[in-house]
C-alpha positions in Angstrom: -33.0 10.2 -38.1 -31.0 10.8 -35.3 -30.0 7.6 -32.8 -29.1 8.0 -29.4 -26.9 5.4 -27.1 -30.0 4.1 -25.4 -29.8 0.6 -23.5 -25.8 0.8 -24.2 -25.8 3.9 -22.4 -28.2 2.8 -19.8 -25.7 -0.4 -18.9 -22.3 1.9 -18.9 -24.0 4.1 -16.5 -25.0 1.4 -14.0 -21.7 0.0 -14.6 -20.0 3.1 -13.2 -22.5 3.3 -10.6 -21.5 0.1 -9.3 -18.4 0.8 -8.8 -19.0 4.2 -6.7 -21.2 2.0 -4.9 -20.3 3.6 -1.4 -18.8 6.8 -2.4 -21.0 9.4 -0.6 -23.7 12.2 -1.9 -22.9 13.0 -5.7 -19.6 11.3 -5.5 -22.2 8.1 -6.1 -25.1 10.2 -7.7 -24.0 12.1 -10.2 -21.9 10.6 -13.4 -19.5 13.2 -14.0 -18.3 13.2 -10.4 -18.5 9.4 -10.0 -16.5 9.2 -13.0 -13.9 11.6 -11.8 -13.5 10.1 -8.3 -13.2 6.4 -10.1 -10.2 7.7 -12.1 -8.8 9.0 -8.8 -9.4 5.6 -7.2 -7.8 3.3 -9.2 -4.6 6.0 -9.6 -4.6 5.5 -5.6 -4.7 1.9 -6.4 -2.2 1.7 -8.8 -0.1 3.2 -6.7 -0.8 1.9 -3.6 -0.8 -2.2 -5.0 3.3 -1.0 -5.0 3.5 0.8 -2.0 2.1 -2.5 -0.4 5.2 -3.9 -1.5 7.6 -1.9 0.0 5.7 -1.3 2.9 5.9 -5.1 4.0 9.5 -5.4 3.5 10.2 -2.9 5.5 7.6 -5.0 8.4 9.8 -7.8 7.9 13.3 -6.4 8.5 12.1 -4.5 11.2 11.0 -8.0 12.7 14.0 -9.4 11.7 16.3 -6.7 13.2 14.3 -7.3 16.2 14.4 -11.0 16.2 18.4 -11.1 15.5 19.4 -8.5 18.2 17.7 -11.2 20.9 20.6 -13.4 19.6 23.0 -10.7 19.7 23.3 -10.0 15.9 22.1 -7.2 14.2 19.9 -7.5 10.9 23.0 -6.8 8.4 25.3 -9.8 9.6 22.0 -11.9 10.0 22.0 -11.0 6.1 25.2 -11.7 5.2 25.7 -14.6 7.2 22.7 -16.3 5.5 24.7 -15.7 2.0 27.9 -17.0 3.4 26.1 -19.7 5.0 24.2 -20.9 1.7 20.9 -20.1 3.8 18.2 -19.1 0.8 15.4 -17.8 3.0 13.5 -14.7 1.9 13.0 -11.6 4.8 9.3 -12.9 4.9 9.5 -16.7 5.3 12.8 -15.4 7.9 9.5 -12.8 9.5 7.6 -15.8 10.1 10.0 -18.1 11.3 10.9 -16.1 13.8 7.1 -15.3 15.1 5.9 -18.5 14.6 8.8 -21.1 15.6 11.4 -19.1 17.6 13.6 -22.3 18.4 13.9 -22.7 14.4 15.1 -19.0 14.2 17.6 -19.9 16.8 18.6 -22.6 14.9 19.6 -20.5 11.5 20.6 -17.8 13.7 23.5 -20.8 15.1 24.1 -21.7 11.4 24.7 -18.1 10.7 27.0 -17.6 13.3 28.8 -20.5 12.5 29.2 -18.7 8.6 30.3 -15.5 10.2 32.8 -16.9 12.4 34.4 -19.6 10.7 
């Protein structure tokens, strides 16, 4: 006697459903195409958990160029002054800094300068 998937099928099938839950017309209706455009999601995803990555480094130096040219440096010797200086800040705690508490900026931008020059 032949035996079909049944109730295992049923729950795989709502399963993928669930997930094209606001995909519109037969991008959430119909399985073949909600099973396509999930693949195609989570490649975009993939991809893009990375590209989130690079995306906000390049938010924080931008800040940070901005932030050290007010103090007459430009991003590069604000970088290498923190290495010669001893100054083990990351480009995003440096981001907020400068934002949040501009007089502490100033401060490691004095320290820096300090590095650079002497």
């Amino acid at each position: 006697m032949r035996t079909t998937k049944g109730p295992a099928r049923t729950r795989a099938k709502k399963r993928l459903f669930k997930k094209a839950k606001g995909y519109v017309g037969g991008r959430r209706r119909l399985l073949r195409t909600a099973k396509e455009n999930l693949v195609r999601a989570g490649v975009y995803a993939y991809r893009d958990r990375h590209n989130r990555k690079r995306d906000f480094r390049r938010l924080w130096i931008i800040r940070l160029n901005a932030a050290a040219r007010l103090h007459g440096l430009r991003y590069s010797e604000l970088i290498a002054g923190l290495k010669l200086a001893n100054i083990e800040l990351d480009r995003k705690t440096l981001s907020e800094l400068a934002i949040a508490d501009p007089q502490g900026f100033a401060t490691v931008v004095e320290l820096v300068k300090k590095a650079i020059a002497g």
